[in-house]
C-alpha positions in Angstrom: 14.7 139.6 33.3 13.8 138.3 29.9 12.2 135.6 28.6 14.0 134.3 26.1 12.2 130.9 26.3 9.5 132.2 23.8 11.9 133.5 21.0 10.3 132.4 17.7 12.8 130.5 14.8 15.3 133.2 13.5 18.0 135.2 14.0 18.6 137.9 16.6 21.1 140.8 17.4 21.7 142.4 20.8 24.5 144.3 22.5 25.5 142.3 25.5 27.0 144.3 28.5 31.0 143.4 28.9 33.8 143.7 30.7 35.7 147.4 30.6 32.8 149.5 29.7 31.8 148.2 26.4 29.2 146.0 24.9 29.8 143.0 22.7 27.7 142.8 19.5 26.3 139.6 19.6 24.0 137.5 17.0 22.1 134.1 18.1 20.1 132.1 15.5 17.6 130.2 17.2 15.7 126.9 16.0 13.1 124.5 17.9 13.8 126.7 21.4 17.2 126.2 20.8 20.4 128.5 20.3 22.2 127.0 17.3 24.3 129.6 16.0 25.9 132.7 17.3 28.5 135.5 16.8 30.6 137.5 19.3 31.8 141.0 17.5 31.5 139.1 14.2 33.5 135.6 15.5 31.8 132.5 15.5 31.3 131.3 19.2 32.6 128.0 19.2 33.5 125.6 22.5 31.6 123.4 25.1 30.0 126.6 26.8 28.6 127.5 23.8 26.8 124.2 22.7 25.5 123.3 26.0 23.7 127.3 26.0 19.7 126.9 26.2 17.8 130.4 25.9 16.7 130.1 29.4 20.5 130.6 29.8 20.2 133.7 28.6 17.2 135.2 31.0 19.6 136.5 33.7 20.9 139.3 31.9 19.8 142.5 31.1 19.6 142.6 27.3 16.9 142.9 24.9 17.0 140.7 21.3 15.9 142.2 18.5 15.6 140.4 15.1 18.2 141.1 12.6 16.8 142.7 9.5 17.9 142.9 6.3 18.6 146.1 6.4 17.9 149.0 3.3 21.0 147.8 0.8 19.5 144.5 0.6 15.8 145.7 0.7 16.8 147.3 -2.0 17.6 144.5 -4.2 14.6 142.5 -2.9 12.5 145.3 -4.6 14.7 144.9 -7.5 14.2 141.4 -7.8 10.2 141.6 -7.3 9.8 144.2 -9.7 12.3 141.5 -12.4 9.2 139.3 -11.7 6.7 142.3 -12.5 5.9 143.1 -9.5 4.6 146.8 -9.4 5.7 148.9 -6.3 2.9 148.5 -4.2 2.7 144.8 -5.0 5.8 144.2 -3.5 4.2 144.9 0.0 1.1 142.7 -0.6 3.2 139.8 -1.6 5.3 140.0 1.5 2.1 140.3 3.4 0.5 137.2 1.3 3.6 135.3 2.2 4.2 136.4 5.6 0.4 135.9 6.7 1.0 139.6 8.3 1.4 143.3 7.4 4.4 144.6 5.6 5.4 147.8 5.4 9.3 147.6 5.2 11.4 145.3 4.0 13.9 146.1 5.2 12.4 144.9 8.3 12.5 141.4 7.5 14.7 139.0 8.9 16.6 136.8 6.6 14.2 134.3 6.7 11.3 136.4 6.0 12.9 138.0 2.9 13.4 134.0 1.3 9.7 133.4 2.0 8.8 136.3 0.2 11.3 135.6 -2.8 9.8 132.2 -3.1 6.3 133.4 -3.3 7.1 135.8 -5.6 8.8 133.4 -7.7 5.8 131.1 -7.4 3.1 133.5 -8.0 5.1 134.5 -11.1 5.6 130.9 -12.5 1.4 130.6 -12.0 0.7 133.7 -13.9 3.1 132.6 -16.7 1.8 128.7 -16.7 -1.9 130.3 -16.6 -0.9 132.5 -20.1 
């Protein structure tokens, strides 16, 4: 069993056990303890099962979420962009960290969310260093 009931804010991929001996590729975004948003192999779940759905729901079945990442294409341009705001290489890492209040070693193992944080700071540690020049 999980427990789902302690998923922080975010957005989450898991492969959910089906029918006929494959898995469904699911997403769920998750806000306030609540499942707001969610895919089924890349549809939009709509319907009245699907807004009543509470992550203790979810518990009873045996899947683990993982947090959706950005993945290496758009790490990629996130180091593109920091280094536009001259960022050097390693700085990219202790901004994220600075932003993020945590380590950082990848980012392409940020979640969406993360990776805006971590643009914004960037941006606004930026717009300080050229207001203090």
């Amino acid at each position: 069993m999980n427990d789902t009931t302690t998923l922080e804010d975010g957005t989450y991929s898991y492969a959910r056990p089906a029918m006929w001996g494959r898995e469904d590729a699911m997403t769920t975004t998750v806000q306030g303890g609540q499942l707001v948003a969610g895919t089924l192999n890349g549809q939009p779940m709509t319907g009245h099962c699907w807004k009543g759905c509470t992550l203790a729901d979810l518990t009873y079945l045996p899947f683990t979420f993982e947090r959706a990442t950005i993945g290496n294409a758009r790490a990629s341009r996130l180091h593109l962009i920091l280094s536009r705001l001259g960022l050097g290489h390693a700085d990219h890492y202790r901004a994220a960290s600075a932003a993020l209040g945590r380590m950082v070693a990848s980012l392409a193992a940020l979640s969406e969310q993360e990776a805006r944080k971590v643009w914004n700071h960037a941006r606004a540690l930026r717009l300080a260093y050229q207001l203090a020049a």
